[in-house]
C-alpha positions as CSV (number, residue, x, y, z in Angstrom):
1,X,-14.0,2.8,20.1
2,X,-16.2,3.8,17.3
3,X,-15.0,2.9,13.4
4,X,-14.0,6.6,12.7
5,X,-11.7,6.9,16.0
6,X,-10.1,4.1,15.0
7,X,-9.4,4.9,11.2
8,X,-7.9,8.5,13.3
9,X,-5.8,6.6,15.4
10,X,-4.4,4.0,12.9
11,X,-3.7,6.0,9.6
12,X,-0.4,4.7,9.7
13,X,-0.8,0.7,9.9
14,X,-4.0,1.4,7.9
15,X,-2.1,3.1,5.0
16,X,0.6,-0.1,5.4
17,X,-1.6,-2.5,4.3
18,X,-3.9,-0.4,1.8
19,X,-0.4,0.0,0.4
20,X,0.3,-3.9,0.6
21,X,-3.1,-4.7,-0.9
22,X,-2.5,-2.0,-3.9
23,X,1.4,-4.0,-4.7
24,X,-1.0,-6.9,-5.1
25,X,-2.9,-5.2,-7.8
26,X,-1.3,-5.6,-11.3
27,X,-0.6,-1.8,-11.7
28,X,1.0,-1.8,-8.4
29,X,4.1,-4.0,-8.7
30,X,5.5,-1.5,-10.5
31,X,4.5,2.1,-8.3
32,X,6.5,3.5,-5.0
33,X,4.9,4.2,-2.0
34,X,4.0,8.1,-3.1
35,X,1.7,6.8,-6.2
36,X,0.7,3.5,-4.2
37,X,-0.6,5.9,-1.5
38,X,-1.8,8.5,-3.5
39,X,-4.9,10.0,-1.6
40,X,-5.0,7.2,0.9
41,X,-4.7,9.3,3.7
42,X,-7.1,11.9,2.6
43,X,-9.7,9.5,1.6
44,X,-9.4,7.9,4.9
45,X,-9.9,11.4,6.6
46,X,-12.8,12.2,4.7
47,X,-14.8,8.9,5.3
48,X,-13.8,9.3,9.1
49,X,-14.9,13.1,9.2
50,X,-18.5,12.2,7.7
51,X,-19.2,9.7,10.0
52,X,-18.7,11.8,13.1
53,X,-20.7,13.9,11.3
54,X,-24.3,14.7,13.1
55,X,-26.8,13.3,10.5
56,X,-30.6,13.3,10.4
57,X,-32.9,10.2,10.4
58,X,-33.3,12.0,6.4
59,X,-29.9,11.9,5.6
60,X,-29.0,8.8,7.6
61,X,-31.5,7.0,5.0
62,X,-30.3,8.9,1.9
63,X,-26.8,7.9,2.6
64,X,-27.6,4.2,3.2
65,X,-29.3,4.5,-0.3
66,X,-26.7,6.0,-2.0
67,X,-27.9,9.7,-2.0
68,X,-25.8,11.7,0.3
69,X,-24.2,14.9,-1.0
70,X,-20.9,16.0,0.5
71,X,-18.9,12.7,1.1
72,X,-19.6,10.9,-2.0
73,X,-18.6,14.5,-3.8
74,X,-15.3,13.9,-2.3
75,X,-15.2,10.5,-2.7
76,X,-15.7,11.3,-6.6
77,X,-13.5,14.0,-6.9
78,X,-10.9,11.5,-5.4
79,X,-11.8,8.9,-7.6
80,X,-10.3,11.2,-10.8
81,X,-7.4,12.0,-9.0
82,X,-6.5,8.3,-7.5
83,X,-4.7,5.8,-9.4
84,X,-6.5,2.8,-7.8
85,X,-10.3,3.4,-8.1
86,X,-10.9,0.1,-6.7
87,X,-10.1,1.3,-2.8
88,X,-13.0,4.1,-4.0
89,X,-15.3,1.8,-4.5
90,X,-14.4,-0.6,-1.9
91,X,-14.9,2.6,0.5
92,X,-18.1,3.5,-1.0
């Protein structure tokens, strides 16, 4: 099973313990599950749906580098939005 199949097949436990990890966080003792999940899910669909995503040998090698377009746009416009930045990066 490739990576993206998987994170498709196990939001759920995969959202248990990125929840689990963000109550370890200082901000997180504090938050409920809505704000410790906030954009979990749709981070982790993103990140799945670009890599089934057909890619060039050109865009393979921008990506690895840090250059691809439409993922790390979402990735940024998530990273305003979500209350632990660190899973951003982490994912990145």
């Amino acid at each position: 099973m490739r990576l993206a199949e998987f994170m498709v097949a196990n939001v759920e436990p995969i959202l248990v313990e990125w929840e689990r990890f963000a109550r370890s966080l200082s901000p997180g003792t504090d938050m409920d599950i809505v704000a410790l999940r906030d954009h979990a899910e749709d981070i982790l669909q993103a990140a799945a749906r670009d890599m089934l995503a057909p890619q060039s040998a050109v865009e393979q090698s921008d990506k690895s580098k840090g250059h691809a377009t439409d993922f790390h746009g979402v990735l940024k416009i998530f990273a305003t939005r979500c209350r632990f930045s660190c899973f951003i990066v982490k994912i990145s």
